[in-house]
C-alpha positions as YAML, in Angstrom:
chain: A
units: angstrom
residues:
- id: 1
  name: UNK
  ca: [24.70, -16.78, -61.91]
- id: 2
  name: UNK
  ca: [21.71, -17.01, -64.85]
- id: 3
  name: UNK
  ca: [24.18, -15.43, -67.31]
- id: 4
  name: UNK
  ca: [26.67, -17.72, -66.67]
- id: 5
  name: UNK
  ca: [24.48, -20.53, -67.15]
- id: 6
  name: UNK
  ca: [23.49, -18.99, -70.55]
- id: 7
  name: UNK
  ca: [27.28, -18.08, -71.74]
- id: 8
  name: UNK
  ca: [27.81, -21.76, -70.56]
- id: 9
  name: UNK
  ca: [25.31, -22.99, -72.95]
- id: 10
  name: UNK
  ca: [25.70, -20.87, -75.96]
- id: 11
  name: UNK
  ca: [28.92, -21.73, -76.14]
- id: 12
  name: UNK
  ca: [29.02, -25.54, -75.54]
- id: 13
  name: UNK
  ca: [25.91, -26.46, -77.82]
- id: 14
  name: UNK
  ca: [27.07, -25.69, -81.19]
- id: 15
  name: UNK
  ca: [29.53, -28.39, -80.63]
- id: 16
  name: UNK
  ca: [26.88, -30.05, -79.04]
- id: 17
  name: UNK
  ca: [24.92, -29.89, -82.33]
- id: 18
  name: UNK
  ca: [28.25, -30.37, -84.27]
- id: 19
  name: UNK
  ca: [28.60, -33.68, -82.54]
- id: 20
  name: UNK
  ca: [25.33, -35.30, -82.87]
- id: 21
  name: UNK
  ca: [24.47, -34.38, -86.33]
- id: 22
  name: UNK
  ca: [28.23, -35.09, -88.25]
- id: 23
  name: UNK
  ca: [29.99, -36.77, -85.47]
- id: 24
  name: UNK
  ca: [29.26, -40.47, -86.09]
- id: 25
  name: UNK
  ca: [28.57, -43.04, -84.20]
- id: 26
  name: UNK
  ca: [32.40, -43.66, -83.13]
- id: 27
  name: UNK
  ca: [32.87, -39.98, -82.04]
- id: 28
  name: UNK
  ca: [29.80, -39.96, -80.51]
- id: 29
  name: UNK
  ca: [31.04, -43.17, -78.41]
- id: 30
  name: UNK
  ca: [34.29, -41.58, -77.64]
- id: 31
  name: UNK
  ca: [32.80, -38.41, -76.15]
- id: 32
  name: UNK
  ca: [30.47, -40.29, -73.96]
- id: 33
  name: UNK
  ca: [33.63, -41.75, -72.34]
- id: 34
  name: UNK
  ca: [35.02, -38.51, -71.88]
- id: 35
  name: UNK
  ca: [31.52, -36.93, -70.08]
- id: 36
  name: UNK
  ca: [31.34, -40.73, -68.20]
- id: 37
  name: UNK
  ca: [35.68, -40.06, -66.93]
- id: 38
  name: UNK
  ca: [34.98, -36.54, -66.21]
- id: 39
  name: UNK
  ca: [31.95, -37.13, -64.37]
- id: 40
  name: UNK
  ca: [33.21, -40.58, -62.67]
- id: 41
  name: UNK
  ca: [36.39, -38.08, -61.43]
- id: 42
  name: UNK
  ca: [33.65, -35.51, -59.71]
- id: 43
  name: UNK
  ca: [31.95, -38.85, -58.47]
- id: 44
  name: UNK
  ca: [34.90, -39.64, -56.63]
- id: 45
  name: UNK
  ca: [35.92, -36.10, -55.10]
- id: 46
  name: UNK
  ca: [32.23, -36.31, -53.77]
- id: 47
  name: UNK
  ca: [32.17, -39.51, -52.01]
- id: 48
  name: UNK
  ca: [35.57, -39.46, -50.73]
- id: 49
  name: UNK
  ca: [35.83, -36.94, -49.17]
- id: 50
  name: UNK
  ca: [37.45, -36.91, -46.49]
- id: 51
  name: UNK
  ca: [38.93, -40.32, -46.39]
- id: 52
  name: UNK
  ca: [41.79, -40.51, -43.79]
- id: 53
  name: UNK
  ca: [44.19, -41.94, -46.36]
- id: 54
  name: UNK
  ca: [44.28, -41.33, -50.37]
- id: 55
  name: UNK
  ca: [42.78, -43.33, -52.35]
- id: 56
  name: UNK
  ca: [44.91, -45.04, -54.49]
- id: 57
  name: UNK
  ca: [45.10, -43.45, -58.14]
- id: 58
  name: UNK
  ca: [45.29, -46.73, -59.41]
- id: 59
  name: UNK
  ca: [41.91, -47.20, -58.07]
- id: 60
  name: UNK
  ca: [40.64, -44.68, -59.59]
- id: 61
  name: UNK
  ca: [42.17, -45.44, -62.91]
- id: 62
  name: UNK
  ca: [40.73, -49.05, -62.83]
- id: 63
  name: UNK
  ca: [37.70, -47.51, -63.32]
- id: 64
  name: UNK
  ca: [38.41, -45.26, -65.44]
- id: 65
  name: UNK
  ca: [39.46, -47.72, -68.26]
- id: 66
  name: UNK
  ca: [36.30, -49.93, -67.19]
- id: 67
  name: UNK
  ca: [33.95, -46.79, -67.97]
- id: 68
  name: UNK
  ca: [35.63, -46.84, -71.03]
- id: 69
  name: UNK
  ca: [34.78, -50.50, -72.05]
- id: 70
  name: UNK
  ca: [31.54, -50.26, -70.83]
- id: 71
  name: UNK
  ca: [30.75, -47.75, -73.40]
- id: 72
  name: UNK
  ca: [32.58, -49.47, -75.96]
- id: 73
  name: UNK
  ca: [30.65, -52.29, -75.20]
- id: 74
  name: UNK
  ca: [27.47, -50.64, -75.92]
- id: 75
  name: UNK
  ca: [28.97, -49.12, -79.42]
- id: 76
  name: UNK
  ca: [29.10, -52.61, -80.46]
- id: 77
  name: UNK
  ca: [26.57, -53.90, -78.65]
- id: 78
  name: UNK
  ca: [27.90, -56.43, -76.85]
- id: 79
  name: UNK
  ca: [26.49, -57.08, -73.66]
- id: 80
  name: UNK
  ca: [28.50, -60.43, -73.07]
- id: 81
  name: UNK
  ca: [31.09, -57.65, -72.75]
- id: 82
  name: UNK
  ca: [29.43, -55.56, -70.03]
- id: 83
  name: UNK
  ca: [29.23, -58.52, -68.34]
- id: 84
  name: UNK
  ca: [32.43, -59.14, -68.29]
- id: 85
  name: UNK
  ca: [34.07, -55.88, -67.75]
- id: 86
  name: UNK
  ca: [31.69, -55.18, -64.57]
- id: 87
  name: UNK
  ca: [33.04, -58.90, -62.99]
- id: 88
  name: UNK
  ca: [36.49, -57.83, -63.94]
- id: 89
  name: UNK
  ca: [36.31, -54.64, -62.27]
- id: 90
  name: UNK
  ca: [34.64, -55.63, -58.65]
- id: 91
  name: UNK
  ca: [37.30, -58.67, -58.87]
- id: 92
  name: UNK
  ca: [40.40, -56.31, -60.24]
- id: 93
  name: UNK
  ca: [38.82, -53.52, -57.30]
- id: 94
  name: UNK
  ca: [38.61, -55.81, -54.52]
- id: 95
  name: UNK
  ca: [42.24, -57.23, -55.37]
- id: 96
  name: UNK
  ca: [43.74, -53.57, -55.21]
- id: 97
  name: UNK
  ca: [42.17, -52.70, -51.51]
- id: 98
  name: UNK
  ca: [43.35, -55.62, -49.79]
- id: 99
  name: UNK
  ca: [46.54, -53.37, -49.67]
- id: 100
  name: UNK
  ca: [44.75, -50.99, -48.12]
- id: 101
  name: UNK
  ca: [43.45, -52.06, -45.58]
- id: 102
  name: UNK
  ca: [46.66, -52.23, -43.27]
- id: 103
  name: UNK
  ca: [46.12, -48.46, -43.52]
- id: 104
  name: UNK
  ca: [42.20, -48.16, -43.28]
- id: 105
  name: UNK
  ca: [39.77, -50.59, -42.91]
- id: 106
  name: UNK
  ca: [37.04, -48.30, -45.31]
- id: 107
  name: UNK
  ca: [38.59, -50.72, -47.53]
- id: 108
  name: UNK
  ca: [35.47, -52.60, -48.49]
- id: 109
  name: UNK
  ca: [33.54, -49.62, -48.67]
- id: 110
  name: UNK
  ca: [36.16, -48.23, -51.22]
- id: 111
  name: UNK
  ca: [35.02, -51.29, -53.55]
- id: 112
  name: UNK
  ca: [31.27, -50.66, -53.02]
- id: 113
  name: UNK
  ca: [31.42, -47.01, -54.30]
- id: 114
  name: UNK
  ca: [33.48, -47.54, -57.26]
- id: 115
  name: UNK
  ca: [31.72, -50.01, -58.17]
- id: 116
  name: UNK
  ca: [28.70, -48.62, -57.71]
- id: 117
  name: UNK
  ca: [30.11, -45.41, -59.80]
- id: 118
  name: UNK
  ca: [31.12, -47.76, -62.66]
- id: 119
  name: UNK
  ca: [26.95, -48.55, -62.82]
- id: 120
  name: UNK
  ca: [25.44, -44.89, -61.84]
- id: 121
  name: UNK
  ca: [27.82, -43.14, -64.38]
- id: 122
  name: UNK
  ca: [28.97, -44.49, -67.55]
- id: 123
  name: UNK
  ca: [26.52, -47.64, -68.09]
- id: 124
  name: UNK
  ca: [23.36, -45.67, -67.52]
- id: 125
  name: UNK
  ca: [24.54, -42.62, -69.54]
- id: 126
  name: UNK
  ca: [25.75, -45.05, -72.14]
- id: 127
  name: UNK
  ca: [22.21, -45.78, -73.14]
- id: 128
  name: UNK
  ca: [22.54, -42.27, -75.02]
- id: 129
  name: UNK
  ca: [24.75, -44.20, -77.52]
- id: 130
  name: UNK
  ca: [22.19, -47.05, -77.90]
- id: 131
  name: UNK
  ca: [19.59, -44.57, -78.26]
- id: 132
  name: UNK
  ca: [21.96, -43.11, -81.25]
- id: 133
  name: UNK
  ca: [22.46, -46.30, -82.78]
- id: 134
  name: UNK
  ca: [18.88, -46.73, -83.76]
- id: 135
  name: UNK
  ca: [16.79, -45.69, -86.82]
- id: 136
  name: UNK
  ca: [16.62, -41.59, -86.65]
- id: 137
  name: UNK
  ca: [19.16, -42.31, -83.49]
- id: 138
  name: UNK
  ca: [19.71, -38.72, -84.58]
- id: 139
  name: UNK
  ca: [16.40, -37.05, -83.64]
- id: 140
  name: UNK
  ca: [15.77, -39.20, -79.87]
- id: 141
  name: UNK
  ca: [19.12, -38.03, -78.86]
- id: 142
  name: UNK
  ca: [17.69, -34.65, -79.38]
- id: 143
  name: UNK
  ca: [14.66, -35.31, -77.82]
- id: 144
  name: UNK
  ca: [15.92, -36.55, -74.97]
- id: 145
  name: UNK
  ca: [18.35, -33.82, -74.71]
- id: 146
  name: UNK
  ca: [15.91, -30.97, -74.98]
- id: 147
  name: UNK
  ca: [13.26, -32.83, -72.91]
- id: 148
  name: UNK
  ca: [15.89, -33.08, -70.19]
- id: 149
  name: UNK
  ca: [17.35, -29.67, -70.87]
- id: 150
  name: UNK
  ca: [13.46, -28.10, -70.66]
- id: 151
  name: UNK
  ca: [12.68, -29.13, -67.45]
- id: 152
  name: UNK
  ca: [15.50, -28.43, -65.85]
- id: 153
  name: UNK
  ca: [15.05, -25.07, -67.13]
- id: 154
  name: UNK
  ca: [11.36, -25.14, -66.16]
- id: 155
  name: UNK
  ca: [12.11, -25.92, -62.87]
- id: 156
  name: UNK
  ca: [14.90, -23.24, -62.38]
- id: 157
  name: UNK
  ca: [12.73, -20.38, -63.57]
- id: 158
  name: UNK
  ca: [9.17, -21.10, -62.25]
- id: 159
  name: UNK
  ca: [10.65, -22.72, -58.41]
- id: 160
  name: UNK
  ca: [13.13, -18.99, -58.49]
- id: 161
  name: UNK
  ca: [9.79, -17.07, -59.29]
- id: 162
  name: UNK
  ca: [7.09, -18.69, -57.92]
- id: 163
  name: UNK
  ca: [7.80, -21.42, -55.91]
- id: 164
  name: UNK
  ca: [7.16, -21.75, -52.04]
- id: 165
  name: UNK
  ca: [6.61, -25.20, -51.01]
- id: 166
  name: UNK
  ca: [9.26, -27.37, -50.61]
- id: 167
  name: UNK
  ca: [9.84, -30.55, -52.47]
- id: 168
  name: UNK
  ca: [12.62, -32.86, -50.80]
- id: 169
  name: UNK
  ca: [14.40, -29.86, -48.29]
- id: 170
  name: UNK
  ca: [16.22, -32.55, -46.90]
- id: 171
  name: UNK
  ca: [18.36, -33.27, -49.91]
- id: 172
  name: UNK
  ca: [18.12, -30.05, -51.83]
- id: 173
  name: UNK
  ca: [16.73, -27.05, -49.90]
- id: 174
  name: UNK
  ca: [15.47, -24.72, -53.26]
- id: 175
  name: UNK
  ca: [13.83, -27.31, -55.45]
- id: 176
  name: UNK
  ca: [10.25, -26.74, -55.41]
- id: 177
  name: UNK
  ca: [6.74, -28.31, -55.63]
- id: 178
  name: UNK
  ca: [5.90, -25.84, -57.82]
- id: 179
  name: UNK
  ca: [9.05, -25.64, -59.76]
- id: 180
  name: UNK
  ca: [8.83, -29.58, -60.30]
- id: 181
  name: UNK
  ca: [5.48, -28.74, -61.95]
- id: 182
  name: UNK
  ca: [7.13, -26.49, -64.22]
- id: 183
  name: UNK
  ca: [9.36, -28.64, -64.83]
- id: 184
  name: UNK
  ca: [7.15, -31.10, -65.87]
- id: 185
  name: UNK
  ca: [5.14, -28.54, -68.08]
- id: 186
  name: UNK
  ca: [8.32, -27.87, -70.10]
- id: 187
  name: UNK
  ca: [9.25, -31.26, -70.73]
- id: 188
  name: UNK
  ca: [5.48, -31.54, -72.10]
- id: 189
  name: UNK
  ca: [5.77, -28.62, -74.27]
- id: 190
  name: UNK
  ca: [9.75, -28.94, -75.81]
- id: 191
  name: UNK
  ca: [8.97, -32.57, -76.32]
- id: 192
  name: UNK
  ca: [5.85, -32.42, -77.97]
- id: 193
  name: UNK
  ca: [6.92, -29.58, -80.06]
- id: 194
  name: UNK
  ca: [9.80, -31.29, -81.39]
- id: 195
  name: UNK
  ca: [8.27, -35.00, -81.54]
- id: 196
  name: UNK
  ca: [5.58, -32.95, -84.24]
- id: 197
  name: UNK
  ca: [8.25, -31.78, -86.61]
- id: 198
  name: UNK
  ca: [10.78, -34.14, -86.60]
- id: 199
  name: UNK
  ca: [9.73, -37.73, -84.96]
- id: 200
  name: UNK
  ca: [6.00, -38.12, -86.57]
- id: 201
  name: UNK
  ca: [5.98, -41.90, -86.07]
- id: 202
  name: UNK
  ca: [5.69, -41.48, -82.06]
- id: 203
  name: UNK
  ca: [1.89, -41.13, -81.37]
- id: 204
  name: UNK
  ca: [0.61, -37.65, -80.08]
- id: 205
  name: UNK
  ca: [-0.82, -39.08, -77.18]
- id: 206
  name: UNK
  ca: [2.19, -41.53, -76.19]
- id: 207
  name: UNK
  ca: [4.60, -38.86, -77.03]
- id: 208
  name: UNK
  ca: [3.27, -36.95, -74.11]
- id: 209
  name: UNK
  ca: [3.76, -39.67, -72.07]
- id: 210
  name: UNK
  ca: [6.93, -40.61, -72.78]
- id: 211
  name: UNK
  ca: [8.14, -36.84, -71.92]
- id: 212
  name: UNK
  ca: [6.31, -36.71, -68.57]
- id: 213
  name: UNK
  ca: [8.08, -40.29, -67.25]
- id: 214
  name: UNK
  ca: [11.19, -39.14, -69.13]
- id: 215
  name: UNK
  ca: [10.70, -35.43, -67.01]
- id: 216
  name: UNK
  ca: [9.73, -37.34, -63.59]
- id: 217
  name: UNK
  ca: [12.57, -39.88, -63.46]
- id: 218
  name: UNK
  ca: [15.03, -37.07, -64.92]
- id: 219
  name: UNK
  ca: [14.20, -34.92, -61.75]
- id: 220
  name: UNK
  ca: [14.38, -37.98, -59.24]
- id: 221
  name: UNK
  ca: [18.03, -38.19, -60.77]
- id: 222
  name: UNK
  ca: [18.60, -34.45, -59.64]
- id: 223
  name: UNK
  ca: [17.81, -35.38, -56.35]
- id: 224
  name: UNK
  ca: [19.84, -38.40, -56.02]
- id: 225
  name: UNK
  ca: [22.81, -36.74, -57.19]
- id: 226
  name: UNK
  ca: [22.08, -33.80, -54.58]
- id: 227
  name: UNK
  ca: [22.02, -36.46, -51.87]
- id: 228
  name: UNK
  ca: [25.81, -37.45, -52.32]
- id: 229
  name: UNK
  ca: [26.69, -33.46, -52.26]
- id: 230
  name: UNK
  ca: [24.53, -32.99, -49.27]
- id: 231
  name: UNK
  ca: [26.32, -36.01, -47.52]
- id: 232
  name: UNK
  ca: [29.40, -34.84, -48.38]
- id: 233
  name: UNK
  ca: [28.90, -31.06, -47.56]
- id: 234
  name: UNK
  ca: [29.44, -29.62, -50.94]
- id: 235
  name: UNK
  ca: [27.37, -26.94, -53.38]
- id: 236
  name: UNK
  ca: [28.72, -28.57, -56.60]
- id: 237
  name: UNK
  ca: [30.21, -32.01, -57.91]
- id: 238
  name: UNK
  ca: [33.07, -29.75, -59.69]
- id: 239
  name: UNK
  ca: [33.50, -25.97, -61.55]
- id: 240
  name: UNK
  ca: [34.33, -26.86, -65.09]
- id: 241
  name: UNK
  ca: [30.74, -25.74, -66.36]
- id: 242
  name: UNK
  ca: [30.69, -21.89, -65.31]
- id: 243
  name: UNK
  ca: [26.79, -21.41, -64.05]
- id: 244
  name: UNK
  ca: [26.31, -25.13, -64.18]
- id: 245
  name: UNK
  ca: [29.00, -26.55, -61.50]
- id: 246
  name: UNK
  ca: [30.23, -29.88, -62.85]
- id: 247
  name: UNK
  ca: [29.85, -31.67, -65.92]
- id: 248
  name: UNK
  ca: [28.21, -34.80, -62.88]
- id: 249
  name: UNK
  ca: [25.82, -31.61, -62.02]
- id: 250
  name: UNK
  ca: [25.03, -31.16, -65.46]
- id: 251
  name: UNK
  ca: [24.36, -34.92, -66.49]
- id: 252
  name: UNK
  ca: [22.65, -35.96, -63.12]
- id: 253
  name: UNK
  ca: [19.24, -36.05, -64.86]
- id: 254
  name: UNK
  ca: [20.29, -37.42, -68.09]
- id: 255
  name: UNK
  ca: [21.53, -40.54, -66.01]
- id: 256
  name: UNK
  ca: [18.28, -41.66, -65.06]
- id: 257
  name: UNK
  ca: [16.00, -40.32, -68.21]
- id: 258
  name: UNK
  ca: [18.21, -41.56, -70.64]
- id: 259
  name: UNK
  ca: [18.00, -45.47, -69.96]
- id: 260
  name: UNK
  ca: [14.39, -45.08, -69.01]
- id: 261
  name: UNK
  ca: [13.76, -43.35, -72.63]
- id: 262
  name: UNK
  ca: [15.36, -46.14, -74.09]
- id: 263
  name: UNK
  ca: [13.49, -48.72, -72.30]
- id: 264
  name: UNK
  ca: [10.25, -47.17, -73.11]
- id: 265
  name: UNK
  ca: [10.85, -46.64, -77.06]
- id: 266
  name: UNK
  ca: [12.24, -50.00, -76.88]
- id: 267
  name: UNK
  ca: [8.83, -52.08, -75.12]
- id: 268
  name: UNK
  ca: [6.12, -49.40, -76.15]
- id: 269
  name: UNK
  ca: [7.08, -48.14, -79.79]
- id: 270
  name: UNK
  ca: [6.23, -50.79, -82.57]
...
């Protein structure tokens, strides 16, 4: 299993790098809809499963194209937009299941969680493309990434090694007390590290703060995500990252760190 995690890796973040560095702002946009579609279609294997009748791929698609916009919306900062396409989407949503519900009467339900998806997927993840937007957008997209990345490597390695108290064994049985601190310790380090050579206008001092909320919230996100697979009864939201499960496995901490980041550069930073 560690291998593939590291085969996973090796190979996905040149492109990674590729992206962020010569992609553009555009590109970058257009693979954050990809991630948010991808993600939004593990979303809904998770919390419908099980469902007595299909849902409705035009549902599904519905949301799809609103993910889209919502991201757009954020390339050209628009929020007016947002708005707009979020009100469009419970209305469009709610429209589509009244035909439903002849055949089930989860109908209502089915509006809540895609709706819900629409918020907990793309819009919080499209605060990365905010974040890129900015003066040296560049470098805090790779801080984030790497402060996210760390910990969740922390974790991994010190809760396999050392760990033996439980954090949350109700949602996710082999996260750690100890592994969360390790977590924590890596964000610290990574962040700091790189915040030294490359992003010399964030204080020392808040720097470390900012990657010890970012580390916090971006393991709280972990969890969440591992309460829809626990209610569901599955291991993974998908297998399209060998070592890593789904690209929703891979992202669930990014979700919550990445509009939090933003939000503290944002009302902290000069």
């Amino acid at each position: 299993m560690h291998w593939k995690r590291w085969v996973t890796a090796l190979v996905a973040l040149p492109f990674l790098f590729l992206l962020i560095i010569k992609g553009g702002a555009l590109l970058f946009t257009l693979a954050v809809i990809l991630v948010s579609i991808i993600s939004l279609w593990e979303y809904f294997r998770i919390v419908f499963k099980g469902q007595p009748f299909p849902v409705p791929f035009a549902l599904e698609i519905w949301t799809y194209a609103a993910a889209a916009g919502v991201a757009l919306s954020f390339h050209y900062q628009s929020l007016r937009t947002v708005l707009a396409i979020f009100t469009l989407h419970l209305l469009g949503a709610a429209f589509l299941s009244i035909f439903r519900f002849k055949h089930s009467q989860d109908a209502p339900l089915l509006v809540l969680k895609q709706t819900f998806g629409l918020m907990y997927i793309p819009f919080l993840l499209s605060f990365l493309i905010r974040f890129y937007a900015q003066e040296d957008g560049v470098h805090w997209v790779f801080w984030l990434l790497l402060v996210v990345a760390a910990g969740d490597t922390g974790a991994f390695y010190v809760g396999s090694y050392f760990g033996k108290h439980k954090l949350c064994p109700a949602v996710s049985p082999k996260k750690t007390i100890e592994g969360a601190i390790g977590g924590l310790a890596a964000n610290v380090i990574i962040g700091t590290l790189y915040q030294v050579l490359f992003i010399p206008s964030l204080p020392f001092a808040l720097g470390i703060v900012f990657a010890l909320v970012v580390g916090a919230v971006g393991q709280a996100g972990d969890l969440f995500e591992s309460e829809f697979k626990r209610a569901a009864g599955v291991k993974d939201s998908g297998k399209l990252l060998p070592g890593h499960g789904g690209f929703l496995d891979r992202i669930d901490a990014l979700l919550f760190a990445a509009p939090i980041a933003f939000l503290l550069k944002d009302y902290l930073l000069p």
